[in-house]
BALOBA-1460 file (C-alpha; in Angstrom, 3 decimals):
// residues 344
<rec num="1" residu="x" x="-15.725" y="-117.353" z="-43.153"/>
<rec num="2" residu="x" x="-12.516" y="-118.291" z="-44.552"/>
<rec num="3" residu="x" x="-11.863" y="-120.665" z="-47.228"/>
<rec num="4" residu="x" x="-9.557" y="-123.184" z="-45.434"/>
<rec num="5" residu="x" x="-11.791" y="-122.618" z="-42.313"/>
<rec num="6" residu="x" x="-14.449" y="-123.971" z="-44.413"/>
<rec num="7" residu="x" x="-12.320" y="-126.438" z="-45.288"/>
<rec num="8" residu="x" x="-11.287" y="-127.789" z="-42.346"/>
<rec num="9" residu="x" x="-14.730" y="-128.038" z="-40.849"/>
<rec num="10" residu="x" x="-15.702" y="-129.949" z="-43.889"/>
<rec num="11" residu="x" x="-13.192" y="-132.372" z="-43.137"/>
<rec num="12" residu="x" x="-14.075" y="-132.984" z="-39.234"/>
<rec num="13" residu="x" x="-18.101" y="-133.159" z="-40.201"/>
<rec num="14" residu="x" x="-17.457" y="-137.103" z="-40.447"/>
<rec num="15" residu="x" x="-16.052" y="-137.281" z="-37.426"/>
<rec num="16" residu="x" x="-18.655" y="-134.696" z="-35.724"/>
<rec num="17" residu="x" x="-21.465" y="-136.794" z="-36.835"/>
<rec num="18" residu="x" x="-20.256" y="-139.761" z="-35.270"/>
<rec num="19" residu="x" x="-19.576" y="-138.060" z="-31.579"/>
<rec num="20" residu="x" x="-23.208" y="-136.844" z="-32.245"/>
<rec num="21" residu="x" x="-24.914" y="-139.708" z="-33.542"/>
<rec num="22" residu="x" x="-23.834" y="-142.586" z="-31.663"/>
<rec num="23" residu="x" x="-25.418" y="-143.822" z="-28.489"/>
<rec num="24" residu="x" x="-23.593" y="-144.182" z="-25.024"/>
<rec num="25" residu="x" x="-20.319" y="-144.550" z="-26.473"/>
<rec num="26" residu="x" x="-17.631" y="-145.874" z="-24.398"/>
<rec num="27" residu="x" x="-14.807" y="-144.073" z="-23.542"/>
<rec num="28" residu="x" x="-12.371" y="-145.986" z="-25.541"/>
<rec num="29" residu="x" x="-14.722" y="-145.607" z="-28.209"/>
<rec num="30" residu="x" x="-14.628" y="-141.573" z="-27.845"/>
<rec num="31" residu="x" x="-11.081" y="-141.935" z="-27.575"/>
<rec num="32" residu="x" x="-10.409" y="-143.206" z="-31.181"/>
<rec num="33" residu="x" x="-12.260" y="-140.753" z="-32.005"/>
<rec num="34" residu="x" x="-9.776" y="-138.327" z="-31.338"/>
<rec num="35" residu="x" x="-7.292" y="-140.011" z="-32.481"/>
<rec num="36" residu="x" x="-9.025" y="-140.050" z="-35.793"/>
<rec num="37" residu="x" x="-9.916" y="-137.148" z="-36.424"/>
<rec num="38" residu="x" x="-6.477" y="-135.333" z="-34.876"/>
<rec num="39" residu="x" x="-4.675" y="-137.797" z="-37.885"/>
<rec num="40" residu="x" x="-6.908" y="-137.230" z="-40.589"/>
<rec num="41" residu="x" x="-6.251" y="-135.214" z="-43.859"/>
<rec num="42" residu="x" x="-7.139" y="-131.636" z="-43.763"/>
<rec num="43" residu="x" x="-8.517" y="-131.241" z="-40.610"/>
<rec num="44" residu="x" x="-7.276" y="-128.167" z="-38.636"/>
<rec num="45" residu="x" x="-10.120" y="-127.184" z="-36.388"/>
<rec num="46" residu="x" x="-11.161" y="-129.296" z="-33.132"/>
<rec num="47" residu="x" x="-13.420" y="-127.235" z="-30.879"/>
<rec num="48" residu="x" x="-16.917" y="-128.298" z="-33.057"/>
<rec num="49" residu="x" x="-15.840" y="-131.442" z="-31.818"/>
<rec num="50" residu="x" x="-14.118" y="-130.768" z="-28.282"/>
<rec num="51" residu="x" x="-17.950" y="-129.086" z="-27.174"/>
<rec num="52" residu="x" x="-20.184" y="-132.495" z="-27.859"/>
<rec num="53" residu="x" x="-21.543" y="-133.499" z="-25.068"/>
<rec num="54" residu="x" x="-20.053" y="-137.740" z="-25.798"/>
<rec num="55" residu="x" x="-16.182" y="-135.590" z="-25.564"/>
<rec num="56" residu="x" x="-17.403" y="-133.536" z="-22.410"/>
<rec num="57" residu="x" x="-17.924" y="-136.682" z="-20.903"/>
<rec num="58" residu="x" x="-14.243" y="-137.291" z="-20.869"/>
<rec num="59" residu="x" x="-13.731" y="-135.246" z="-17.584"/>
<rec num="60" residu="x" x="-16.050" y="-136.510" z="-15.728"/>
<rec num="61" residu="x" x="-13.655" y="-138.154" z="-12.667"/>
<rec num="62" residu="x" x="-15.966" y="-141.288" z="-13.201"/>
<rec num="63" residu="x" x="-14.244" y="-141.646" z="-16.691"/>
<rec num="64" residu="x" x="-10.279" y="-143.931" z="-16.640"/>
<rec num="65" residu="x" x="-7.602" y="-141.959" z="-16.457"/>
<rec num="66" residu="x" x="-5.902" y="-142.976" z="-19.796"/>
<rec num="67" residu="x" x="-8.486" y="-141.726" z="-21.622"/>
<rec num="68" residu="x" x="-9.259" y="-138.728" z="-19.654"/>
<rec num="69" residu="x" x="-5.572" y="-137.861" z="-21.351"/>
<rec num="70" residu="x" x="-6.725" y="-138.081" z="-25.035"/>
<rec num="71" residu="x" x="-9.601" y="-135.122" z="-24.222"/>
<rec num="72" residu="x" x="-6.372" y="-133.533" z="-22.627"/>
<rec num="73" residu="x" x="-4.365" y="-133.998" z="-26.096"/>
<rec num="74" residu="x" x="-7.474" y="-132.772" z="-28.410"/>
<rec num="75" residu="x" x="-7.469" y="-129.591" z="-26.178"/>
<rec num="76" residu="x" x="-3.687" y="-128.973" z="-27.309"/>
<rec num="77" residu="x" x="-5.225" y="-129.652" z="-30.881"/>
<rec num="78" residu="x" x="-7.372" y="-126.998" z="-30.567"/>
<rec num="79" residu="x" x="-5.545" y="-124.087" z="-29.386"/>
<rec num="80" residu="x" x="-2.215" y="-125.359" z="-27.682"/>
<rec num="81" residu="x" x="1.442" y="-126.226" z="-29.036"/>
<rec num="82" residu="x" x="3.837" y="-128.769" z="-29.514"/>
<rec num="83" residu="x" x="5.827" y="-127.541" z="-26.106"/>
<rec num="84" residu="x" x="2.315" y="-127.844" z="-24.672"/>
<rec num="85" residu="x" x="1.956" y="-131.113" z="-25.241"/>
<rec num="86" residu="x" x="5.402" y="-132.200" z="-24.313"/>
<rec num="87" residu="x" x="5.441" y="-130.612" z="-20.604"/>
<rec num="88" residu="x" x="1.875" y="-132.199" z="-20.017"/>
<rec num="89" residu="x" x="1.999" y="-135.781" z="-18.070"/>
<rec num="90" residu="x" x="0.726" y="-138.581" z="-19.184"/>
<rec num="91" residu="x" x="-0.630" y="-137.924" z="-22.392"/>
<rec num="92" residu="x" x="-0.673" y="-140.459" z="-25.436"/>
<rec num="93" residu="x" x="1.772" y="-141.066" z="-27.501"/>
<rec num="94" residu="x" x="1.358" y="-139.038" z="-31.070"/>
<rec num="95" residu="x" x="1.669" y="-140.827" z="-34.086"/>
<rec num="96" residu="x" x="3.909" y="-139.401" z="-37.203"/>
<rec num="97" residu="x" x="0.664" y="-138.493" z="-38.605"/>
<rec num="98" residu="x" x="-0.480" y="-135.818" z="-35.599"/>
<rec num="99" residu="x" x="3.111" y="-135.009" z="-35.017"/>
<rec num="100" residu="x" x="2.951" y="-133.466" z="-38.163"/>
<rec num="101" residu="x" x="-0.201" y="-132.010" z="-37.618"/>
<rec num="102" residu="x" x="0.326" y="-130.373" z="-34.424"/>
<rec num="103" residu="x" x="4.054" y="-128.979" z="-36.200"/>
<rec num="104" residu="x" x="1.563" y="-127.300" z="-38.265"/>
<rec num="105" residu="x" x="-0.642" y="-126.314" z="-35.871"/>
<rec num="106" residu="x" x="2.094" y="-124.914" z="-33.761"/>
<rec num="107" residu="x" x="3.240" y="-122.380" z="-36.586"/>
<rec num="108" residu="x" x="-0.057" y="-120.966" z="-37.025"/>
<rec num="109" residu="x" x="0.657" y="-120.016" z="-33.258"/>
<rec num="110" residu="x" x="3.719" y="-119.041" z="-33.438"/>
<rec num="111" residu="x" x="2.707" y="-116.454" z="-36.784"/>
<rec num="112" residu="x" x="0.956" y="-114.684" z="-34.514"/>
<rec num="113" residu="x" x="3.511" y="-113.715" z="-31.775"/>
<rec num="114" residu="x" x="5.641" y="-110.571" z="-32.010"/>
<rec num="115" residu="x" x="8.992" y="-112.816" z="-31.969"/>
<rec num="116" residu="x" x="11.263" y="-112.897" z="-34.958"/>
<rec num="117" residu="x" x="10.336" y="-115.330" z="-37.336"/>
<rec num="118" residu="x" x="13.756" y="-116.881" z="-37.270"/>
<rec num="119" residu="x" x="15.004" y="-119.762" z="-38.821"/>
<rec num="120" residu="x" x="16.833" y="-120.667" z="-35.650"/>
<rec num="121" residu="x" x="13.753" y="-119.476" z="-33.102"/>
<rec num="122" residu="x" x="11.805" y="-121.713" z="-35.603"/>
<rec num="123" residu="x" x="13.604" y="-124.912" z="-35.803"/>
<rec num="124" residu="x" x="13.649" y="-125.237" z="-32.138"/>
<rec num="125" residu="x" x="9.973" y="-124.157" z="-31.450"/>
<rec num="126" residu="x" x="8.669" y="-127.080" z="-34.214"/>
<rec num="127" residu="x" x="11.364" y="-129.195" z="-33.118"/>
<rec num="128" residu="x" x="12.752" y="-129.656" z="-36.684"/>
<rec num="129" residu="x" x="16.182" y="-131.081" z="-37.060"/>
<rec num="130" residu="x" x="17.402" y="-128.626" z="-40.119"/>
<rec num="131" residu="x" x="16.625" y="-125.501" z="-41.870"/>
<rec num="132" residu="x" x="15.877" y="-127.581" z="-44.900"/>
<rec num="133" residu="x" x="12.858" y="-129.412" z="-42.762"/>
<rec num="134" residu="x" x="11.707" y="-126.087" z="-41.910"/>
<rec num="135" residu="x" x="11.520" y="-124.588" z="-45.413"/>
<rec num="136" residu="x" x="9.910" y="-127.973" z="-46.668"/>
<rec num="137" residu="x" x="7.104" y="-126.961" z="-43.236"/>
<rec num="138" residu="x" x="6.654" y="-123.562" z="-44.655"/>
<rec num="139" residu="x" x="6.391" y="-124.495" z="-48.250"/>
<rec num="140" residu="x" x="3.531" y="-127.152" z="-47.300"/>
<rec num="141" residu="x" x="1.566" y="-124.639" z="-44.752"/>
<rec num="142" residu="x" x="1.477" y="-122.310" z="-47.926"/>
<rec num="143" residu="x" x="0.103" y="-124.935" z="-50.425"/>
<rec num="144" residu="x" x="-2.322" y="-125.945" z="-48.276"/>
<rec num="145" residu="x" x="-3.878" y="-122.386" z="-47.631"/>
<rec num="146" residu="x" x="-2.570" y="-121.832" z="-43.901"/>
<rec num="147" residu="x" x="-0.729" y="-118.807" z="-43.995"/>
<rec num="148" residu="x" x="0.902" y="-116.286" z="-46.373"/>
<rec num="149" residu="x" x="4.597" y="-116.472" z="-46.523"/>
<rec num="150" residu="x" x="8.127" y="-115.118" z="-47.692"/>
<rec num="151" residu="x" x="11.161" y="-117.491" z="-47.120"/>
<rec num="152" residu="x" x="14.583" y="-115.501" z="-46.717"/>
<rec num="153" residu="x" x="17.330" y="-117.683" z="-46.431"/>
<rec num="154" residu="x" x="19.552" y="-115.375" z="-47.579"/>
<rec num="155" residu="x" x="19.056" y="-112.352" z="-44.991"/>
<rec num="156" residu="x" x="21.247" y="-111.858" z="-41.709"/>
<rec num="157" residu="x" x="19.880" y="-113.605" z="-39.807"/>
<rec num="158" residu="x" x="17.651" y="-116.120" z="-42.198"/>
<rec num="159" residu="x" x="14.244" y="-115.302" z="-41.777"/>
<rec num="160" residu="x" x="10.669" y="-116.316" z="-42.641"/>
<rec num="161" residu="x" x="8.245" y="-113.818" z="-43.280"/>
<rec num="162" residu="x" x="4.498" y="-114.481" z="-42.813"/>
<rec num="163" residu="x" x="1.888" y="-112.062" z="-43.906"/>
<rec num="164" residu="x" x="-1.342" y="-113.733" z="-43.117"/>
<rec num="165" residu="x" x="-2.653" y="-116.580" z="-41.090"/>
<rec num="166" residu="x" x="-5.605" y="-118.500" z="-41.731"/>
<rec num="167" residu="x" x="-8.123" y="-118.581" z="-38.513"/>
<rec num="168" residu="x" x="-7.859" y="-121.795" z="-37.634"/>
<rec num="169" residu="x" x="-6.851" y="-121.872" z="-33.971"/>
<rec num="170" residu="x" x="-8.936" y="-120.987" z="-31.092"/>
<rec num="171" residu="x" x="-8.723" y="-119.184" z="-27.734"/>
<rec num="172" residu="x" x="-7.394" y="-120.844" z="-24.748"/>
<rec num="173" residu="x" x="-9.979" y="-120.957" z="-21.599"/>
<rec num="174" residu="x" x="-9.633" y="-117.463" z="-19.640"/>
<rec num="175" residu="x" x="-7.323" y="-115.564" z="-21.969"/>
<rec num="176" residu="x" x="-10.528" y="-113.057" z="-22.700"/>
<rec num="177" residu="x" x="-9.088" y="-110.615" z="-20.066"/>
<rec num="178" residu="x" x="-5.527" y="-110.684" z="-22.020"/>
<rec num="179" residu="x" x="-7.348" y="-110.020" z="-24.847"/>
<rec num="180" residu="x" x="-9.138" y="-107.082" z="-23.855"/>
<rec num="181" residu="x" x="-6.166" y="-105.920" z="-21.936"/>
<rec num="182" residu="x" x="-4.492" y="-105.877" z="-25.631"/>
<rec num="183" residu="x" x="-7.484" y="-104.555" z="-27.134"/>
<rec num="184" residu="x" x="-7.447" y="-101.364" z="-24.199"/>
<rec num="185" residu="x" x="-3.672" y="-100.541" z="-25.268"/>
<rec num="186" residu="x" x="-3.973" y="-100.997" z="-29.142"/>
<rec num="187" residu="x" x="-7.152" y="-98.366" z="-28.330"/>
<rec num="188" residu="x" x="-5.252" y="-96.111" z="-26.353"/>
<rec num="189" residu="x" x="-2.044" y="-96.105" z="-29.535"/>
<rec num="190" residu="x" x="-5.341" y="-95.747" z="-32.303"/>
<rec num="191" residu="x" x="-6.755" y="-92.313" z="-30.133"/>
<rec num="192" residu="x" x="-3.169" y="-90.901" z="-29.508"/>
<rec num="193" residu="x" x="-2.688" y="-91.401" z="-33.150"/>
<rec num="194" residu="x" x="-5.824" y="-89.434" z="-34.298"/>
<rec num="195" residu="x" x="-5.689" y="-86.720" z="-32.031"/>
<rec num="196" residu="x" x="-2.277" y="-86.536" z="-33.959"/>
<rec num="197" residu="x" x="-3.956" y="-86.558" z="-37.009"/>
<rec num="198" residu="x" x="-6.614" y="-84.025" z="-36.177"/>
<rec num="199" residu="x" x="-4.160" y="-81.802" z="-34.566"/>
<rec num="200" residu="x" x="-2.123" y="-81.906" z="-37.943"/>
<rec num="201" residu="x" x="-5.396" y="-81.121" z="-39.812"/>
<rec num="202" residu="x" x="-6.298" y="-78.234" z="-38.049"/>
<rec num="203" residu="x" x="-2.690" y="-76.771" z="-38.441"/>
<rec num="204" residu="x" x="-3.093" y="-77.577" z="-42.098"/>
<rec num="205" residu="x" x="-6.454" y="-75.939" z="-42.421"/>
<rec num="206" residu="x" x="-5.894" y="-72.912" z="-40.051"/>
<rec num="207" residu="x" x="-2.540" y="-72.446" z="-42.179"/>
<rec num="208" residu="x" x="-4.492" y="-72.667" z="-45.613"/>
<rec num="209" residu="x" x="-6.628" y="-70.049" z="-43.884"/>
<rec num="210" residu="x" x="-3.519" y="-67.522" z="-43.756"/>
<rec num="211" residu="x" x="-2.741" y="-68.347" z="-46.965"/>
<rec num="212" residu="x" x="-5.943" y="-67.306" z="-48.720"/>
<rec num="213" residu="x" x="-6.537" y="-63.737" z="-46.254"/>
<rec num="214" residu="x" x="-3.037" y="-63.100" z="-47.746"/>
<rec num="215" residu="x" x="-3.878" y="-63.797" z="-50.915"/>
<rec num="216" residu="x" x="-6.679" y="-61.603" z="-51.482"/>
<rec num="217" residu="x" x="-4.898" y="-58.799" z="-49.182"/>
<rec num="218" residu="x" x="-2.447" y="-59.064" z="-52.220"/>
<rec num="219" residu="x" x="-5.082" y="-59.621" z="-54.799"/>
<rec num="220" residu="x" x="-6.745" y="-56.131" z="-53.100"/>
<rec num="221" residu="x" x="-3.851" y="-54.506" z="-53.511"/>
<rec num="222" residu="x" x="-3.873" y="-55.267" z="-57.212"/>
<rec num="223" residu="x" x="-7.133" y="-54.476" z="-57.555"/>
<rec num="224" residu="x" x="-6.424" y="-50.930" z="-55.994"/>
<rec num="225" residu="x" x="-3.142" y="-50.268" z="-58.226"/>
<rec num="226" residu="x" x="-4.906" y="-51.390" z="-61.258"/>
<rec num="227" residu="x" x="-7.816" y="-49.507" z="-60.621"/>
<rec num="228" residu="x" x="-5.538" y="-46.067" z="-59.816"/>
<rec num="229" residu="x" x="-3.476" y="-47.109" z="-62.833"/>
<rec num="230" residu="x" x="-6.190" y="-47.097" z="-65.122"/>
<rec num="231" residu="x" x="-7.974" y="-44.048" z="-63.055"/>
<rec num="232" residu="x" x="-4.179" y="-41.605" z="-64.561"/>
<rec num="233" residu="x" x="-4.579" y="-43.136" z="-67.958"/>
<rec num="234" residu="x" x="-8.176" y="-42.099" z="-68.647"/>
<rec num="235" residu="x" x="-6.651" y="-38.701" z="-67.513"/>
<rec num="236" residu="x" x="-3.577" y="-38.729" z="-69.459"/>
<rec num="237" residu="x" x="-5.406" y="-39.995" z="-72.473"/>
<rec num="238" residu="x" x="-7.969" y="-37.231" z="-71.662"/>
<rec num="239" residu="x" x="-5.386" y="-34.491" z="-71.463"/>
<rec num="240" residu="x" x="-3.617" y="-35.799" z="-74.496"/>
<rec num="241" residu="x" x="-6.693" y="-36.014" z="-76.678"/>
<rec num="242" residu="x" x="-7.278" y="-32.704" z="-75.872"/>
<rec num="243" residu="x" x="-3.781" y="-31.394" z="-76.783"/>
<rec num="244" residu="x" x="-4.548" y="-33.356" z="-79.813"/>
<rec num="245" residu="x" x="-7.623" y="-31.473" z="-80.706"/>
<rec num="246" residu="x" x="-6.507" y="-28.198" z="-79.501"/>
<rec num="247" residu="x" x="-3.077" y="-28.598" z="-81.830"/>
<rec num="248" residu="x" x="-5.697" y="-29.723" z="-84.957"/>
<rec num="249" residu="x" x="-7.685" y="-26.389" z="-84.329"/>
<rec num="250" residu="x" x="-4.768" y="-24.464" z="-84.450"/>
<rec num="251" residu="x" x="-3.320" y="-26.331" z="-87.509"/>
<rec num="252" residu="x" x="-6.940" y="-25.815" z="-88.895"/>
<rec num="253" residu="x" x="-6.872" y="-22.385" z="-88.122"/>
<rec num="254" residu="x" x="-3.661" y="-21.602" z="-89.265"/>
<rec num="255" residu="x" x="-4.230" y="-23.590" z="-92.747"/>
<rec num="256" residu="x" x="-7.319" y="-21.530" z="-92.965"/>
<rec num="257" residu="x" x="-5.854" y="-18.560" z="-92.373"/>
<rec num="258" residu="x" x="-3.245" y="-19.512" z="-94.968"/>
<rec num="259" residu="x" x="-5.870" y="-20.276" z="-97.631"/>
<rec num="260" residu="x" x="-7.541" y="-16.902" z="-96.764"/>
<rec num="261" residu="x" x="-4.935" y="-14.567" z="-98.386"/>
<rec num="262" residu="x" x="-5.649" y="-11.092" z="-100.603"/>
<rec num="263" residu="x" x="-4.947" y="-13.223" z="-103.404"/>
<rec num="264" residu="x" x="-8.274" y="-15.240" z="-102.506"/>
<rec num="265" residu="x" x="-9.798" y="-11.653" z="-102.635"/>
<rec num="266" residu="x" x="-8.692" y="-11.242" z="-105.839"/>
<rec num="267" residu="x" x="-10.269" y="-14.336" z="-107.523"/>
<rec num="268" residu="x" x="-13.471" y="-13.302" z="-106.381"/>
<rec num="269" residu="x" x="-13.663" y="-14.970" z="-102.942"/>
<rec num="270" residu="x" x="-16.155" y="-13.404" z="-99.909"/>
<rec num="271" residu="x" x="-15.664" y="-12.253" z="-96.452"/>
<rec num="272" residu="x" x="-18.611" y="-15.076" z="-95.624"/>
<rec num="273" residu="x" x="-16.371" y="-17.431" z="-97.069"/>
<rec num="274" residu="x" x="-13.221" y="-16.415" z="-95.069"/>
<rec num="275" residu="x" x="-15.206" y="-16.534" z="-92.073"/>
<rec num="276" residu="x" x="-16.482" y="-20.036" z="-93.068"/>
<rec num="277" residu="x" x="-12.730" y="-21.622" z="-92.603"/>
<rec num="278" residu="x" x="-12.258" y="-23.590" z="-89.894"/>
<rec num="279" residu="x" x="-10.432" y="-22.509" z="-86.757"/>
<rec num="280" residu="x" x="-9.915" y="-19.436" z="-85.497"/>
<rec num="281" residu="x" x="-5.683" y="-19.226" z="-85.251"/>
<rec num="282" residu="x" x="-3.818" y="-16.562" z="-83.174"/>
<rec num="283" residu="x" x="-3.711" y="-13.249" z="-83.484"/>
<rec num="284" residu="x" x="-1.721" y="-13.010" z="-86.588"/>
<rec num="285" residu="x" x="-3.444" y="-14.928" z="-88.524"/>
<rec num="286" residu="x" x="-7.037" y="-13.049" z="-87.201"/>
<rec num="287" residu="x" x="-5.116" y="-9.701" z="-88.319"/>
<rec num="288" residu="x" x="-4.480" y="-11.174" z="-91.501"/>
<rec num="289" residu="x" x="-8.166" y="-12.120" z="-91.856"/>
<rec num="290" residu="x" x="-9.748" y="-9.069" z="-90.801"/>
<rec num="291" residu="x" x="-7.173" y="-7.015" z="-93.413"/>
<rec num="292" residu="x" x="-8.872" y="-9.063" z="-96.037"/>
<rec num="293" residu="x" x="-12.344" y="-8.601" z="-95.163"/>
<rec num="294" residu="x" x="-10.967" y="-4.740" z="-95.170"/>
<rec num="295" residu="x" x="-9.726" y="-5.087" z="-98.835"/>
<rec num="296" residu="x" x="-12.402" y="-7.186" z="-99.923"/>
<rec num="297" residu="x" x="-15.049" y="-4.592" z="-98.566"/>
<rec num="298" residu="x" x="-12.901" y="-2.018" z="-100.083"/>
<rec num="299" residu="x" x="-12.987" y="-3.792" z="-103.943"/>
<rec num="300" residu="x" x="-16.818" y="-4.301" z="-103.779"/>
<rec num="301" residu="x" x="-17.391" y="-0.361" z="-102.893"/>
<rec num="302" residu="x" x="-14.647" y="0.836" z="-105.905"/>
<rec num="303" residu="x" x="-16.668" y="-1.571" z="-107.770"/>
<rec num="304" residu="x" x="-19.970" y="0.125" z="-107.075"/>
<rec num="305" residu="x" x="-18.178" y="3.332" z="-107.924"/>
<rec num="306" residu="x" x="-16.522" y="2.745" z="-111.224"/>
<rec num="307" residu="x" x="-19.642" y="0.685" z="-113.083"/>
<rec num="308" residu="x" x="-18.084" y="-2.988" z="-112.479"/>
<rec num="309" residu="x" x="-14.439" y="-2.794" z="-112.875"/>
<rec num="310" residu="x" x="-13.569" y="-3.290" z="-109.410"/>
<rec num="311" residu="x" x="-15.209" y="-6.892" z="-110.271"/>
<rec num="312" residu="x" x="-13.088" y="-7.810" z="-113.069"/>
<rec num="313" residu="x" x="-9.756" y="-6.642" z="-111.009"/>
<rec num="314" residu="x" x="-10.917" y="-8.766" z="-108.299"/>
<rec num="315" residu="x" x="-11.335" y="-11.319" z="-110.620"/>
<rec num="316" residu="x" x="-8.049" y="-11.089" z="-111.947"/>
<rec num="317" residu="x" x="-5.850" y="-13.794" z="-111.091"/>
<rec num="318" residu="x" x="-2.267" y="-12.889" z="-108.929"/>
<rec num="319" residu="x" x="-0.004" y="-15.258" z="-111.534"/>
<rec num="320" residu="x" x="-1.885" y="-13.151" z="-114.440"/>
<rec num="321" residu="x" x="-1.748" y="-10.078" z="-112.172"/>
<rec num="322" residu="x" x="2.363" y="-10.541" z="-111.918"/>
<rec num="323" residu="x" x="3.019" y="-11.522" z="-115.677"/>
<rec num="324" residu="x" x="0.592" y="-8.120" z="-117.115"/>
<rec num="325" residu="x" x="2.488" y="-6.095" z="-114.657"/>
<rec num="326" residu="x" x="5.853" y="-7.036" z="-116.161"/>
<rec num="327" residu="x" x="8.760" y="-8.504" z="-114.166"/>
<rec num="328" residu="x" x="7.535" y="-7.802" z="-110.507"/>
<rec num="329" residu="x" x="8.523" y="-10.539" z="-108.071"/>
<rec num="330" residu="x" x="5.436" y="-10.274" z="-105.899"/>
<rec num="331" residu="x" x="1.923" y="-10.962" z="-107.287"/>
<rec num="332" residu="x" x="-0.297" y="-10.050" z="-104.646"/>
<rec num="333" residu="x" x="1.662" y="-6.458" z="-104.212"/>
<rec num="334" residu="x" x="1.628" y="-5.710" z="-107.862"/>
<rec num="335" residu="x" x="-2.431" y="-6.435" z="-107.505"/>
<rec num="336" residu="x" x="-2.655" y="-4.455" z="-104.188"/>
<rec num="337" residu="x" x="-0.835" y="-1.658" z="-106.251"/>
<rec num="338" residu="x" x="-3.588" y="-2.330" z="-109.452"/>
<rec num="339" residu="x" x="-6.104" y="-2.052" z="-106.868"/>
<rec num="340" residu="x" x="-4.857" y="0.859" z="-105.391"/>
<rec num="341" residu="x" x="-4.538" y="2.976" z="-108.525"/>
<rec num="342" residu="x" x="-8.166" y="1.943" z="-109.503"/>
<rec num="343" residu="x" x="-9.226" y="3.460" z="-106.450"/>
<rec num="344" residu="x" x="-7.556" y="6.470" z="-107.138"/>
């Protein structure tokens, strides 16, 4: 329950005990009190009192007339207005003190219309004689907890604006099938406005949908050209190791077959030797080789011949070879030429 609702019915419990309490009250009795309590600090709810059974007895035809009028004025208390209570016969005069009270009153009512809050539309509804009345109204309603409210005095036109409202008025007799008609409409608005909603989610999920099967169709695609990219590297890399290899060989073979020259005969060297260097080379350079195993074969035999000399020719080095043999400007002919003569 709210806080100035709590108030409020604090402030009428006096009043409610004595309706309760006393025994066969009179109806001028009853009628003070109304008056009472309607002029009394603080108190904004009637309808506690309004339902005892000592007020109910106000209608009854057997009750006068002038005081059948005050149950009429505590039922404007309760839920009506100030225009209420001027367009209804025969009702009692108000004192400044319920004036004032029903002025209040009367705003809480009107905060809950859909009309412009007005300064104009408000001044005539409270029947206030200047704006500065009205502001001095609004400023008191929102000290004293009734509603929530802006003043703008300064806006075109000057307008109040009122946020909240406390629940201090009740419902007038047979207005519950306005209310549901109300409530049947603001339900109709609430479903239109969801299906909206859901409508607008399922576009947003069924297009987030699209967007993801495209992005892994393009994320596939990736895949796949990564995949083939990689796949002609391996073979490049492959092919170009091999080249690699196969151009080390033949640099092998060739150095080899450089290294394995008649000079290498002459200091001493083997045919198992020659054959131990790596590579095999092109033809050339196998020509070359197989001369060499030729001449080598060829020293070891002369060598077998002559008792050993052969050896210490093919020992003989083709720098020492060129400087015994005078100024020749080839080494390994001068010791081909040596090596011939021995065999001779």
């Amino acid at each position: 329950m709210d806080q100035a609702q709590n108030r409020a019915l604090a402030a009428l419990q006096p009043f409610l005990h004595l309706a309760i309490t006393t025994k066969s009250p009179s109806p001028r009795i009853l009628a003070d009190f109304i008056i009472r309590a309607t002029s009394a600090q603080g108190t904004y709810v009637f309808t506690e009192l309004l339902q005892t059974p000592a007020i109910q007895s106000l209608r009854s035809p057997s009750a006068p007339e002038e005081f059948r009028n005050y149950y009429t004025a505590l039922e404007i208390f309760s839920y009506g207005t100030l225009a209420d209570y001027q367009n209804a016969p025969n009702l009692p005069t108000l004192t400044p003190q319920q004036q004032h009270k029903l002025t209040l009153l009367t705003l809480l009512s009107l905060a809950s219309e859909p009309h412009p809050l007005t300064y104009d539309y408000l001044t005539t509804a409270l029947l206030l004689d200047s704006a500065a009345a009205l502001e001095a109204l609004i400023t008191e309603a929102i000290y004293s907890g009734l509603i929530t409210a802006r003043l703008s005095p300064t806006s075109s036109p000057p307008t109040v604006h009122i946020t909240s409202v406390a629940p201090l008025r009740d419902l007038r007799p047979n207005s519950l099938p306005e209310i549901l008609k109300v409530l049947q409409v603001w339900e109709s608005r609430c479903s239109s406005v969801v299906g909206d909603i859901e409508a607008q989610i399922a576009g947003i999920r069924n297009n987030a949908a699209k967007r993801k099967a495209r992005e892994m169709k393009r994320q596939e695609v990736v895949d796949t050209a990564v995949l083939s990219n990689d796949g002609t590297g391996d073979v490049g890399n492959a092919a170009g190791g091999g080249a690699g290899v196969g151009t080390g060989v033949v640099s092998g073979a060739t150095g080899g077959a450089g290294r394995m020259t008649r000079s290498s005969v002459m200091r001493g060297g083997s045919g198992d030797e020659n054959r131990k260097s790596k590579g095999t080379g092109n033809k050339r350079d196998l020509d070359e080789q197989q001369e060499d195993e030729e001449v080598s074969q060829w020293v070891r035999q002369a060598s077998d011949e002559d008792g050993g000399v052969g050896v210490g020719l093919a020992k003989m080095e083709v720098d020492e070879g060129a400087g015994s043999m005078g100024k020749s400007g080839d080494g390994s002919r001068t010791a081909k030429r040596v090596l011939g003569k021995k065999g001779l």
